[in-house]
C-alpha positions as CSV (number, residue, x, y, z in Angstrom):
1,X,0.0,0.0,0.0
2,X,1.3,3.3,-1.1
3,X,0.3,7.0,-0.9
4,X,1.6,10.0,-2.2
5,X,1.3,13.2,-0.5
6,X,3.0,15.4,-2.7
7,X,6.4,15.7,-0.5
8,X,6.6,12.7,0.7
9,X,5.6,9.2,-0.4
10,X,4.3,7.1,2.6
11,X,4.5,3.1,2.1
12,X,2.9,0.4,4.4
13,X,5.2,-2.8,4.1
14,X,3.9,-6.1,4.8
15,X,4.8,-9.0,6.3
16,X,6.3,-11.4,4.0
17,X,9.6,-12.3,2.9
18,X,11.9,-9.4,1.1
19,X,15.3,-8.3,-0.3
20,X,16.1,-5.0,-1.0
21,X,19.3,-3.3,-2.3
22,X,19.8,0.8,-3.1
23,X,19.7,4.1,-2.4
24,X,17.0,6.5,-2.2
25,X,17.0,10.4,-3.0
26,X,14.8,11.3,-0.2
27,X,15.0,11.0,3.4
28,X,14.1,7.5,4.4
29,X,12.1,7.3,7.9
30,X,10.9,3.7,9.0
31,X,9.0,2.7,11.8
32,X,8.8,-1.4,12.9
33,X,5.2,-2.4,13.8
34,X,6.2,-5.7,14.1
35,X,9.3,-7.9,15.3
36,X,11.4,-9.0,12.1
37,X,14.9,-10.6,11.9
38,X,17.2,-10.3,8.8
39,X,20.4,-9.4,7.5
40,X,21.4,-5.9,6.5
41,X,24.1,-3.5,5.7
42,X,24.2,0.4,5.1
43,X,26.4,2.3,3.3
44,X,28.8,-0.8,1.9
45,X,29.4,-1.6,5.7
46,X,29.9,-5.5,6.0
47,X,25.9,-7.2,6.1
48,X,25.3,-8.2,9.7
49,X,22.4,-9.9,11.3
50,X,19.5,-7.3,12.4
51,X,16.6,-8.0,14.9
52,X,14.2,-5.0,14.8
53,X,11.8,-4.4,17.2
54,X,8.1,-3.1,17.5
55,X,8.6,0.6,17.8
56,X,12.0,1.4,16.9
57,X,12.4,4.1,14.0
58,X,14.9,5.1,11.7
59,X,16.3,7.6,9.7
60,X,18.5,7.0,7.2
61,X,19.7,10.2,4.8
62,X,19.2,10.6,0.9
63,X,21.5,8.6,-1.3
64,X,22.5,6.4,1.6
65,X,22.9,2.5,0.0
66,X,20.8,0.3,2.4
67,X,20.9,-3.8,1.8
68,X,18.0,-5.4,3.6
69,X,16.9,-9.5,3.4
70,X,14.7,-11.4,5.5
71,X,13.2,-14.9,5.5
72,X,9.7,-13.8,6.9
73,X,9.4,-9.8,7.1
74,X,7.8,-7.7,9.4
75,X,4.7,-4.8,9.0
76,X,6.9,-1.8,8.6
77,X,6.2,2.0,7.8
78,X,8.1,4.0,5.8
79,X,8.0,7.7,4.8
80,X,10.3,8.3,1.9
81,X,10.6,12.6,2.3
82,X,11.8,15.1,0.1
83,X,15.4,16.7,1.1
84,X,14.0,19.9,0.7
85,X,12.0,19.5,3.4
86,X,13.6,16.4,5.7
87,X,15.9,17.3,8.7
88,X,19.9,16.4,7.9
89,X,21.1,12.8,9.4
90,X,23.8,13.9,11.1
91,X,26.3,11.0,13.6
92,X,26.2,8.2,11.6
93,X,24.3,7.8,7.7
94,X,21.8,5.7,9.5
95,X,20.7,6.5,12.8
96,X,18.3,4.5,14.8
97,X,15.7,5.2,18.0
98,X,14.1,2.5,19.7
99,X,10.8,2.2,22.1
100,X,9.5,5.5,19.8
101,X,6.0,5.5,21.7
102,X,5.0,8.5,19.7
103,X,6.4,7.4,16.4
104,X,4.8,4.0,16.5
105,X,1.5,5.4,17.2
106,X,1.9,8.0,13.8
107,X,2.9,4.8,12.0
108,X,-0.5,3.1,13.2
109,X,-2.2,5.9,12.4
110,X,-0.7,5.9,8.8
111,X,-1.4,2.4,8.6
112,X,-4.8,2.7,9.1
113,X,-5.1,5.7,6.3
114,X,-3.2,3.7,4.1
115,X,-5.9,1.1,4.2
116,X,-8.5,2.5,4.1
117,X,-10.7,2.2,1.4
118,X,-10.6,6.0,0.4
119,X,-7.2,7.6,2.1
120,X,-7.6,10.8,3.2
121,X,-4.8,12.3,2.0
122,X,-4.8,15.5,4.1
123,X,-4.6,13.9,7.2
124,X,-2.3,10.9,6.1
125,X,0.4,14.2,5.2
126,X,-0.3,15.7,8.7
127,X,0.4,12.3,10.0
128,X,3.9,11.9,8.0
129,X,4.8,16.1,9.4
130,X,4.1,14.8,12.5
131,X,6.8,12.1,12.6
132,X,9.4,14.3,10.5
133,X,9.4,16.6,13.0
134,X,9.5,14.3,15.4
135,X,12.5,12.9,13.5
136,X,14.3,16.1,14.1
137,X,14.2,16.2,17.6
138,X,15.8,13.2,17.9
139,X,18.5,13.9,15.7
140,X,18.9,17.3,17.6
141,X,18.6,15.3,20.8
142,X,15.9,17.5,22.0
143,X,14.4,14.5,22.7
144,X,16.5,11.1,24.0
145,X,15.8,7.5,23.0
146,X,14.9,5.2,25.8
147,X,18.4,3.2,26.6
148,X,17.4,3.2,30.3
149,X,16.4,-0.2,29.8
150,X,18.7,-1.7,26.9
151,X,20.1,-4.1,29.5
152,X,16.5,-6.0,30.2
153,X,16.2,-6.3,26.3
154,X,17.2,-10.0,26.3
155,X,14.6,-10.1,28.7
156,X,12.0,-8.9,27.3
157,X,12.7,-11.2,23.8
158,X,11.6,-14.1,26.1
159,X,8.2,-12.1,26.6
160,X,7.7,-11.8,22.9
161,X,8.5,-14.8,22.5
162,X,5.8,-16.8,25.0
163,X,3.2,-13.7,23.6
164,X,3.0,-15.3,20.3
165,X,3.5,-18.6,21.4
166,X,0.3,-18.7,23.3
167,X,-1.7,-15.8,21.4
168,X,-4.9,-17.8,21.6
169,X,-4.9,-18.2,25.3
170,X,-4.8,-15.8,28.7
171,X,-1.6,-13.8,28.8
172,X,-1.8,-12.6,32.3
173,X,0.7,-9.4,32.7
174,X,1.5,-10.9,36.3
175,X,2.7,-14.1,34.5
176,X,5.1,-12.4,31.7
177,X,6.7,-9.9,34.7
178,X,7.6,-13.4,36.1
179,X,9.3,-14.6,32.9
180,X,10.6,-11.3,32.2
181,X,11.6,-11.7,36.3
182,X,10.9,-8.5,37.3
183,X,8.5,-6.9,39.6
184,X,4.8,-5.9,38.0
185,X,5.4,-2.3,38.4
186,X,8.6,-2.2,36.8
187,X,7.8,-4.6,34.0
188,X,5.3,-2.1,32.9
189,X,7.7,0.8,32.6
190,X,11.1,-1.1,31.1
191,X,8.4,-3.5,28.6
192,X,6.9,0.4,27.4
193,X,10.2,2.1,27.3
194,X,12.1,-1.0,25.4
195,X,8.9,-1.5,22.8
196,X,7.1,1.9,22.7
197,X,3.8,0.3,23.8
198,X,2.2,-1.5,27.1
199,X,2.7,-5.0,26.8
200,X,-1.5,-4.9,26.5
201,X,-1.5,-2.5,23.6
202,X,1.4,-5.0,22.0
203,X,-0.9,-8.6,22.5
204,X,-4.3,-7.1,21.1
205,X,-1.8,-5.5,18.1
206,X,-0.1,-9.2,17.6
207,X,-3.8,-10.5,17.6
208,X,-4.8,-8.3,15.2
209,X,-1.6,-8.7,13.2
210,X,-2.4,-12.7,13.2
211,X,-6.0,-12.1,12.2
212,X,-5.5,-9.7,9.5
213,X,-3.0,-12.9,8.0
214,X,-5.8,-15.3,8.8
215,X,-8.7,-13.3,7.0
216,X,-6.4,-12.5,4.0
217,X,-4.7,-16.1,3.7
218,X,-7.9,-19.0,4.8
219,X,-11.1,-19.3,4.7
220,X,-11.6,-19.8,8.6
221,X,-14.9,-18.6,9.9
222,X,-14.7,-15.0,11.8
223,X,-15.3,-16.8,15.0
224,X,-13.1,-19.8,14.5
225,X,-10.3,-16.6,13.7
226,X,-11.1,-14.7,17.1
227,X,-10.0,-17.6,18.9
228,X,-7.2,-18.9,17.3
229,X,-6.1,-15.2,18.0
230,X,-7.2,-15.2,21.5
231,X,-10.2,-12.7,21.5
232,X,-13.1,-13.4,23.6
233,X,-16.0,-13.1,21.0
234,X,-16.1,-12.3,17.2
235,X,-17.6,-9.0,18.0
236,X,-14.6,-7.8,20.0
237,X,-11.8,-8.8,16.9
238,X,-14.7,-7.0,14.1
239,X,-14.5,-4.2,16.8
240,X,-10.6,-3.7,17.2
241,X,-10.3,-4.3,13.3
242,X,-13.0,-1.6,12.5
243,X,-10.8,0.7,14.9
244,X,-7.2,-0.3,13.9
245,X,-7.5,-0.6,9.9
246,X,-10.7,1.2,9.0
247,X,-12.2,-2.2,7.6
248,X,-14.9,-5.0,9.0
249,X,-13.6,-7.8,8.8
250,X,-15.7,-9.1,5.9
251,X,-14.1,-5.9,4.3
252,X,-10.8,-6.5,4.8
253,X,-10.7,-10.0,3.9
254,X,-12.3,-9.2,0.3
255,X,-10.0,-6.2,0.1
């Protein structure tokens, strides 16, 4: 899905397996709405293994050479803006923010425009300012990326983990501050800073994310969807999928 707003061309990316080699003119802003694993290299540095996260964001300057590969893919954002308008890259070609709370919810809200059945355009360009400038302050350092918790990150992989392992059943926070092995409290705060949303907001979005695949790749009933994807009642997934991506899902699965 793709949408052009004149200085900027905003791109939904899906998940599903990719390679991707070159350089772009503009300003390249991408925002992770899902957990992907790959290999990548940028500017002809040596191609490394990559684990991106839900909410981190990155800016990469125009005419920067980016290789990227993965087996499986991830839902990813991108804004592609024009230098006129984009703030300069400055520390490194490719510089990279992680637990963005506010950048992840602009690339939801994009992602929801973008798939709608008639994108308001307007808006969607509103949306895209909104996370340029927020690029800026974070390449001025107005505003600091979250590192205070960097060290529980290894931690916090074992939550995602058991999350999708067990989508379809209860996922009491109380349980996955165990596994994480950290008080409740503190759970909260380090999961939010490390992913740039509450580990609630992250299960219904990796619900949604599995029943969006279901309804676009079988023929399973709604109901037989919602709890393979661990919602209560078929209402409450139409509900959430109404809210998140403009669509019912009888809608989005003929889309």
């Amino acid at each position: 899905m793709e949408l052009d707003v004149g200085w900027a061309r905003i791109a939904l990316l899906p998940s599903a397996p990719y390679s991707a080699d070159g350089a772009s003119s503009a300003c390249v802003m991408g925002v992770a709405l899902e957990r992907q694993r790959g290999v990548h290299a940028v500017a002809g540095e040596a191609r490394r293994d990559f684990d991106a996260w839900p909410g981190e964001f990155a800016l990469a300057a125009p005419g920067v050479p980016v290789f990227s590969e993965s087996a499986h893919g991830g839902e990813y954002l991108v804004v592609q803006a024009d230098r006129a308008v984009a703030p300069p890259v400055t520390g490194a070609p490719r510089r990279l923010f992680r637990g963005q709370r506010e950048a992840i919810a602009l690339a939801r809200s994009l992602r929801r425009l973008l798939l709608s059945q008639q994108p308001d355009v307007q808006q969607a360009a509103q949306h895209a300012a909104a996370l340029l400038a927020h690029g800026a302050l974070l390449l001025d350092g107005a505003t600091v990326p979250a590192t205070a918790y960097d060290a529980d990150r290894a931690l916090h992989a074992r939550v995602l983990d058991a999350i999708d392992a067990m989508l379809a059943s209860p996922l009491p926070l109380e349980g996955l501050a165990d596994l994480a092995g950290m008080p409740l409290l503190r759970f909260l705060r380090s999961f939010t800073h490390t992913t740039g949303m509450t580990p609630h907001a992250w299960i219904t979005e990796r619900r949604l994310q599995r029943a969006r695949r279901m309804l676009r790749g079988t023929d399973a009933s709604l109901a037989d969807i919602a709890a393979a994807c661990g919602f209560s009642h078929q209402s409450h997934l139409g509900a959430l999928l109404k809210r998140e991506v403009a669509h019912t899902p009888a809608q989005y699965r003929r889309r």
